[in-house]
N, C-alpha and C positions, 0 to 999 in steps of 0.2 A: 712656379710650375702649376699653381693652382690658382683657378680663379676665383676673384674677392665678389662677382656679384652673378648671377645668373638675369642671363636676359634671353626674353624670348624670340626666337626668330621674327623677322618681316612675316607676314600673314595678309596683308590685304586688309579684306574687310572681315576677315575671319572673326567669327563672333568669340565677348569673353572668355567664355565658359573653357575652348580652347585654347587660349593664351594660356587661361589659370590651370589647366589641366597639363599641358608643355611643361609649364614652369612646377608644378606639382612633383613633375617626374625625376629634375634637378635633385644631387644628391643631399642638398640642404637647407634645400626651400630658394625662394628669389630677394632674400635678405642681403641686403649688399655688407660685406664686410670690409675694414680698413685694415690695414696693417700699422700697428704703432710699435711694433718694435722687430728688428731682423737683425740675423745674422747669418749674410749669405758666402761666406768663408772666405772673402776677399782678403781678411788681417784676426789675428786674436783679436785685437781689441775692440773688435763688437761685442763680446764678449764683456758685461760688467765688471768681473771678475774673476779669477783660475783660482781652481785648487788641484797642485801639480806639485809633485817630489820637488825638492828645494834644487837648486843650481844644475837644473835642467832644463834644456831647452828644447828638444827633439820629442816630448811626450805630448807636446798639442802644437801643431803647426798648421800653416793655412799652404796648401799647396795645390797642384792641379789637379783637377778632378779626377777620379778611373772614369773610365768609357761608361756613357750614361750621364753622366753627373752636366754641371751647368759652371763653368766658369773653373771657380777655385772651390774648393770645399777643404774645412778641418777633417788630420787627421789625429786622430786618439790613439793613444800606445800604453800597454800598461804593461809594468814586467814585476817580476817576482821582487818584493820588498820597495814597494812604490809608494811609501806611505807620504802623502800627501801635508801641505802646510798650508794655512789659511793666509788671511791679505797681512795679517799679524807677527806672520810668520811661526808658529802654532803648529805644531804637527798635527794629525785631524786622525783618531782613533776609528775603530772599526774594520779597516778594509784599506783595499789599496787601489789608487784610484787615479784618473786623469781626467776633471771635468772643468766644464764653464759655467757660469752664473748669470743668470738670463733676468727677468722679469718678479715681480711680487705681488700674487695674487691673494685678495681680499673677501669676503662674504659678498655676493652680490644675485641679483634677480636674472640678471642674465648670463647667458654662456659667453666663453673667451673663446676663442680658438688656437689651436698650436698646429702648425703644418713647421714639416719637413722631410729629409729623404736620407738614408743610412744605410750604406755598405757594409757588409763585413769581408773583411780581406781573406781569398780565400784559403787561406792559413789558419785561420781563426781555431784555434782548438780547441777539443770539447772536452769535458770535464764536468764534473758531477755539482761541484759547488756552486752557491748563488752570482751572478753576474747581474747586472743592470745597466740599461744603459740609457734611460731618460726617467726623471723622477720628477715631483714635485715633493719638497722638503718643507717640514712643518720648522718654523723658527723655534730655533731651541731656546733661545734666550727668553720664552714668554707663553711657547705653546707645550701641552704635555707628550705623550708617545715616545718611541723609541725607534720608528719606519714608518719613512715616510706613508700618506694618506694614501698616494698613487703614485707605481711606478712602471714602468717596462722592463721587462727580465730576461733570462734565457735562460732555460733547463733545459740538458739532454738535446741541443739544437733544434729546440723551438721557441718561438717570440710568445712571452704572456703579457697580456695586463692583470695588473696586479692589482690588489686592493687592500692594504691594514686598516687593522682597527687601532685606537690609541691603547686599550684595557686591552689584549688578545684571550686575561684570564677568566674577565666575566664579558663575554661579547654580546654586544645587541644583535642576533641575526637578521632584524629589519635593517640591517645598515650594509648588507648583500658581502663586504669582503672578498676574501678567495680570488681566485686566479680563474682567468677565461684566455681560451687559447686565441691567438692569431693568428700565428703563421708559423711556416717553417721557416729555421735561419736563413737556406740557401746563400749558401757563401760565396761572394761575388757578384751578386747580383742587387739593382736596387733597390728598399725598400719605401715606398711613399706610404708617410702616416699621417692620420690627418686628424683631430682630437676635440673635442666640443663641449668641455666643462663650464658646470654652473657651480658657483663654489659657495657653499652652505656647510650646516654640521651634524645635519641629519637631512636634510630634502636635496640635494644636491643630485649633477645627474650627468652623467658623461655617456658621450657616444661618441665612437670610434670607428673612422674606416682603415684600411690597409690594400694598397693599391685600386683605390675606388672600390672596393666591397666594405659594405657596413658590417661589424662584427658584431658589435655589441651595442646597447639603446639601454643604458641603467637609468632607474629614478628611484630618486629615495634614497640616496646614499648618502653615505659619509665622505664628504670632498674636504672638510676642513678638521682639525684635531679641534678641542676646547682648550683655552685657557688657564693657564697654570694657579692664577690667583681666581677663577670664575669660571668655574668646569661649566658654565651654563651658556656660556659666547662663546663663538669663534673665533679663531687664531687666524693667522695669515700660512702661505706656502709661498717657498721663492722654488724657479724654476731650476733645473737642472740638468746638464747634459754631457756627455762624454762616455766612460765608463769607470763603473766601479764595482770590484766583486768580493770576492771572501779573502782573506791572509793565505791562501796554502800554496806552497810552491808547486808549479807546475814546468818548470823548466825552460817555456819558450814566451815570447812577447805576445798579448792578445793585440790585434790592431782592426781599428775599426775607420771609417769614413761616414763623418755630419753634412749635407746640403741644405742650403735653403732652408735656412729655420727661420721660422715667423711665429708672430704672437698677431692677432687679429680680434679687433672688436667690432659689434654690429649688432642687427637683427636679425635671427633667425625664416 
């Protein structure tokens, strides 16, 4: 649903200046980007891996899209006492959850890109406690923290990005943190996000649009946690997606719909 390169219209003999000023106005510049990994909801198993309540099968399914959507899209369901097991079979502590396992992102000089599209069914209930429902997760087997570096959330029925620190007790305020709003849930209807991270462990920098409006343009951030044994390198983040929110009963099934997810590298 989004395009990987910006090209300028035919012009004639229309001089540079205007090409480059066309293509200036593009929401990303005229960097062609690839797409090297996707999961556009045809099967689970574009999905690297699940992490889903054990001998279930109805909490992440690939089915037809609601009105809007492109083909097939996954849907996410998460109900009271959903606690989740890894590839191990390992029950996964914290929360209760229905996600997929996307990609693993490293330190690098340039930005990735993450496009997709996400329903909330208009059911979806609201409730006080933390929800998310796209993260990128710092590996626990090597990097320090305790939440993830960046994730998407929803408080009180609206969409944040999110930002932790790996210390929350002694923070670097140069490393920005905190929550910036994007949208409101509006339930049932599509949301296209579109995400631009360079992943570092202080200069790092994410920009984000949300249905073609840019939200946010961070630099200088903290995209990566440090290392367990060398707080002075960076760690890695594996991608994440579904939902996941707090233990407290709420009574009814959260359900959400994933489109069109892509991972994309390139030139800005």
């Amino acid at each position: 649903m989004f395009a990987s390169s910006c090209r300028a219209p035919a012009l004639g003999r229309a001089p540079a200046v205007a090409i480059a000023l066309i293509c200036g106005l593009a929401m990303s510049g005229c960097g062609r980007w690839e797409s090297t990994w996707s999961a556009p909801g045809e099967t689970i198993a574009e999905w690297q891996a699940l992490q889903v309540k054990a001998n279930t099968t109805d909490r992440i399914q690939s089915v037809v899209a609601p009105p809007g959507g492109n083909g097939h899209a996954f849907r996410f369901e998460v109900r009271d006492d959903d606690v989740a097991v890894n590839a191990k079979g390992q029950e996964i502590p914290g929360g209760w959850r229905a996600e997929g396992i996307g990609p693993t992102e490293q330190p690098s000089r340039t930005a990735v890109r993450y496009e997709w599209n996400t329903l909330f069914d208009e059911h979806y209930p609201e409730f006080a406690s933390w929800q998310l429902f796209a993260q990128w997760h710092q590996q626990d087997e090597n990097s320090v923290g305790s939440s993830p570096p960046i994730e998407l959330i929803i408080e009180q029925s609206k969409i944040y990005l999110h930002l932790n620190r790996f210390d929350p007790e002694h923070p670097d305020e140069s490393l920005d943190g905190g929550k910036h709003l994007v949208a409101d849930l509006d339930r049932g209807s599509w949301h296209k996000f579109r995400i631009e991270i360079r992943w570092a462990l202080a200069d790092g920098s994410i920009k984000l649009w949300h249905n073609d409006k840019q939200i946010t343009d961070l630099t200088n951030v903290q995209t990566l946690f440090p290392l367990r044994d060398n707080t002075s390198a960076p760690g890695t983040v594996y991608f994440k997606m579904g939902l996941y929110r707090n233990a407290v009963k709420i009574g009814q099934p959260c359900v959400l719909f994933h489109d069109e997810v892509k991972r994309l590298t390139g030139s800005q």
